[in-house]
Residue, then its C-alpha position, 0 to 999 in steps of 0.5 A: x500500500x502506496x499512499x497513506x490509508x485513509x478510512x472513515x466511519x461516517x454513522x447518521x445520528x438517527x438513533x443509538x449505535x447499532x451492533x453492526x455500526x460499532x463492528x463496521x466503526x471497529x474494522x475501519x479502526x483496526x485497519x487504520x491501526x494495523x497500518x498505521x494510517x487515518x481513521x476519520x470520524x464523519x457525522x452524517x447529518x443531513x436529514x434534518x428531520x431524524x438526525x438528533x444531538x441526543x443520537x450523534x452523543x449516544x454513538x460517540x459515547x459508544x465509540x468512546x465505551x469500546x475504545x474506538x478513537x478518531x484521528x479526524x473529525x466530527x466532522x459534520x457532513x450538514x457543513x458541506x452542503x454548499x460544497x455537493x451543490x457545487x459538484x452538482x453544479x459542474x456536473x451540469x456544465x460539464x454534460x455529465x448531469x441534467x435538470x430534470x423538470x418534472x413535476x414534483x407531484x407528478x414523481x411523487x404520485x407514481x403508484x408502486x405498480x408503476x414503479x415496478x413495471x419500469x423495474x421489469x422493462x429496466x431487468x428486460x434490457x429496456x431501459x426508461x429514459x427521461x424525457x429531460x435528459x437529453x433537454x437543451x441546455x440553453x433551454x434547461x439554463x433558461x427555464x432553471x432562471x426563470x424559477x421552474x423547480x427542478x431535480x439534477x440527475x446524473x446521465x448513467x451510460x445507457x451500455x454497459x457494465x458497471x464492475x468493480x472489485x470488493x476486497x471481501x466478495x471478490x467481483x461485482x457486476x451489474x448491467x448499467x440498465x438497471x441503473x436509473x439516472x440517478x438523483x444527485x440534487x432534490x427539487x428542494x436543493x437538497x443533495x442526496x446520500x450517494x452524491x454527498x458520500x462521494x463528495x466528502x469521500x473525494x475530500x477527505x483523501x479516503x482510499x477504503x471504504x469499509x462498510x455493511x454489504x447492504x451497501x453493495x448496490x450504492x457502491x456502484x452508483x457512487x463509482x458512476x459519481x466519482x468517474x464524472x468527478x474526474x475522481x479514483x474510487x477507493x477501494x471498497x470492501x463490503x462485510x456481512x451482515x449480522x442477522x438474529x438467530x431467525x436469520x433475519x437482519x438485525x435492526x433497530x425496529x424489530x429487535x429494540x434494544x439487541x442491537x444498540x451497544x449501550x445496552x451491554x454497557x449498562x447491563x455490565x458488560x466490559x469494553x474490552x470483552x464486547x470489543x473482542x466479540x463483536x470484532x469476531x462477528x464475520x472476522x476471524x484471525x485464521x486460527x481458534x484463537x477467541x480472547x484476545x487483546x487489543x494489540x493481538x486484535x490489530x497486529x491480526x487483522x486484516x480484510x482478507x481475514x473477513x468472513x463471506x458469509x453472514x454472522x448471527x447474533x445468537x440473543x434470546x430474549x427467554x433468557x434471564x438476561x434478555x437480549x444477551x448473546x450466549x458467546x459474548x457471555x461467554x466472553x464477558x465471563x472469560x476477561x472478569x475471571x481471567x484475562x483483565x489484570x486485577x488493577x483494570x477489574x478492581x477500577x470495573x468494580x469500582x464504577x459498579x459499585x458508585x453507580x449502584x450506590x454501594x461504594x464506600x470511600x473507605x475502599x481508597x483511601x483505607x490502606x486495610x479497606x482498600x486491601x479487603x475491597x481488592x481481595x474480595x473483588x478477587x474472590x467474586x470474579x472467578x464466578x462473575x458473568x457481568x458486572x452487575x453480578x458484582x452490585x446486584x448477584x453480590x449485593x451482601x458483600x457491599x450492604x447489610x440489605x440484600x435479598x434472599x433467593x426465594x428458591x434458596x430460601x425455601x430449601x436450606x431455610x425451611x425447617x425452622x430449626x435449622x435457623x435455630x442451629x444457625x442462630x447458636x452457631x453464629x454466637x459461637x463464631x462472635x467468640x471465636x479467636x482467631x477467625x480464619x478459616x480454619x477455625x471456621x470450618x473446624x467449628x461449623x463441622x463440630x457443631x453439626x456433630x453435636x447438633x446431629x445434622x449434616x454439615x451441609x445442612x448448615x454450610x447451605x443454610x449459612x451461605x443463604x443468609x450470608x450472601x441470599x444466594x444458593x451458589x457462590x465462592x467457597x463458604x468459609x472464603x465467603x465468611x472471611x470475607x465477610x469477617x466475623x464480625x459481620x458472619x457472626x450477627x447475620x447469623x444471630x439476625x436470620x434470614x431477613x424477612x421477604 
């Protein structure tokens, strides 16, 4: 590669940050890395009418939550107006684009079966020919002064083939004829997508254009557009698409909140872990490998690596975490429990527990709170899925108010004698010295002896009132973290009341 790689991600604020737009922003990024080139940010705003500075904050707020940042930009793409009319305006003068007079009302109210049958004549070979395109230009010029509206559209060679070659899906052809005029500049002076794309693409020097496969067939109206510029396309690789587990696409209106990325943020999700998710949506670094770091991430991709076929985004909304990918729970679990140093998870947890309103200043600027606080964080991460497993699943070890499972309740609490023997046993810890947890152990499995019971009627019945959960880390680690101070009176308590 010759000249500089230039890549852009140029989201429409019109909502949240799809799955698909976050990949589509991380592989641009990861090839820019990879090669050392521009990554440019653009903020495709021209619809006035969706676009929102509530929707361009969301993206990049989500582009900032994976860690995907900018060289370039925003820049805006509602500030390059005045430069598309201009390329349309020397399209014009040049022959290579025509004003179209025809009503406005008269193309608005062109019924679908009309549409479609000048789609079958176009599939037939017979391509339909607006009446203006080949208008005089004196006249067209003089009927545009005298203040007739007017669309411009580009004269489409009526011959032909229109090719190019996608990095990822190899060549694309398609006959010209099934190629209308295109529509560059609305009868209200509003230029359209394609046309402005190609404008800011010219600008900004881009050389790949990375981007959905949905965009396959603007590619080859936006290739006409750079040709009658007198402009090089870029390069153009086209990914797969993501699709939900009914092999539909996934989107916005049907699947909600599945596809916007700040729903994993706020579910506990971990940055890194979703970044390294979705970047193995339709890529893959030709080997099993799965977790992988950032540095692994760049130093590994490439276009070639991308996947033809479409990726699935396997979300159940039965689950109990609706809306969640299996794998990338899978994933998330992997980076809590083992790949994030013990700094970066402590910091995670940190931001949790403030959010939830369980932190204590004393975890940081308490030298014995602060080492408590990172052992127990240690402890609860070997079994944590998301974040809020920490704020919410392990809610007992942050506030003395937690829930108590109802299941678990009912099976290790439901004879009340057990809650007697528990209550006996947590005034033989408040006396117990030292508290380890070899004492504990040893004192717990003495006393079920004496009671008569089997020690795991009381290691079960313990861990729910202690904790309010029927699963968890070792129960004599739980107590220890808990100190006896606390493992003691919640004994005595019981089971809070439901």
């Amino acid at each position: 590669m010759d000249e500089p790689i230039r890549v852009r991600f140029a989201p429409s604020p019109t909502g949240y940050l799809h799955i698909g737009s976050a990949r589509t922003a991380l592989f641009n990024w990861l090839f820019a890395r990879k090669h050392g080139g521009t990554m440019v940010l653009r903020i495709e705003d021209t619809d006035k009418q969706r676009s929102t500075d509530e929707s361009t904050r969301s993206i990049l707020e989500g582009l900032e939550w994976i860690g995907i940042d900018w060289d370039e930009g925003p820049f805006y793409q509602s500030a390059n107006v005045d430069r598309h009319r201009g390329a349309v305006e020397r399209l014009v003068a040049d022959g290579k684009a025509y004003r179209d007079f025809t009503p406005r009302q008269a193309t608005d109210d062109r019924t679908v079966k009309a549409e479609i049958a000048d789609r079958a004549r176009a599939n037939a070979g017979e391509k339909v020919r607006n009446e203006y395109r080949d208008l005089d230009p004196v006249e067209s010029a003089r009927r545009a002064e005298d203040g007739e509206a007017f669309a411009v559209r580009l004269k489409v060679p009526e011959q032909g083939e229109s090719t190019f070659v996608d990095t990822v899906y190899g060549e694309q052809t398609v006959d010209m004829k099934t190629i209308e005029d295109l529509v560059l500049l609305k009868s209200d002076g509003s230029p359209l997508y394609n046309l402005s794309v190609v404008v800011d693409d010219i600008d900004m020097r881009i050389t790949h254009v990375i981007r959905g496969r949905d965009h396959v067939s603007n590619t080859h109206k936006q290739i006409l557009i750079y040709r009658a510029l007198g402009a090089e396309p870029p390069a153009f690789a086209h990914l797969p698409l993501i699709f939900a587990p009914d092999r539909s696409k996934l989107s916005k209106r049907k699947h909600g909140p599945v596809v916007s990325l700040t729903t994993y943020r706020d579910r506990g999700f971990v940055p890194e872990a979703f970044r390294n998710f979705i970047a193995l949506l339709g890529w893959s670094p030709g080997t099993d490998e799965e977790v992988m770091t950032l540095e692994s991430l760049v130093e590994r991709f490439s276009l070639e690596g991308i996947n033809r076929a479409d990726a699935i985004f396997n979300f159940s909304e039965a689950d109990d975490r609706s809306w969640t990918d299996a794998k990338g729970l899978w994933m998330n679990a992997e980076y809590l429990s083992k790949a994030l140093p013990e700094e970066r998870i402590a910091d995670l947890v940190e931001s949790q527990l403030r959010s939830a309103g369980l932190w204590s200043d004393e975890y940081a600027v308490d030298g014995i709170r602060r080492a408590w606080f990172r052992s127990t964080v240690a402890m609860l991460r070997a079994r944590a899925r998301t974040l809020d497993d920490f704020s919410i699943g392990n809610r007992a070890f942050w506030a003395d108010d937690y829930p108590i499972d109802p299941k678990a309740r009912a099976k290790n609490l439901g004879d009340p004698r057990t809650i007697e023997l528990l209550c006996e046993l947590g005034n033989q810890f408040s006396a117990l010295e030292p508290f380890t947890l070899e004492t504990a152990e040893s004192t717990l499995r003495a006393f079920a002896d004496e009671a008569g019971v089997k020690a795991g009627v009381l290691i079960n019945g313990s861990r729910t009132i202690l904790t309010g959960s029927p699963v968890g880390p070792g129960i004599f680690e739980v107590m220890m973290a808990l100190g006896r101070e606390r493992t003691s009176q919640r004994l005595i308590r019981g089971p809070m009341d439901e």
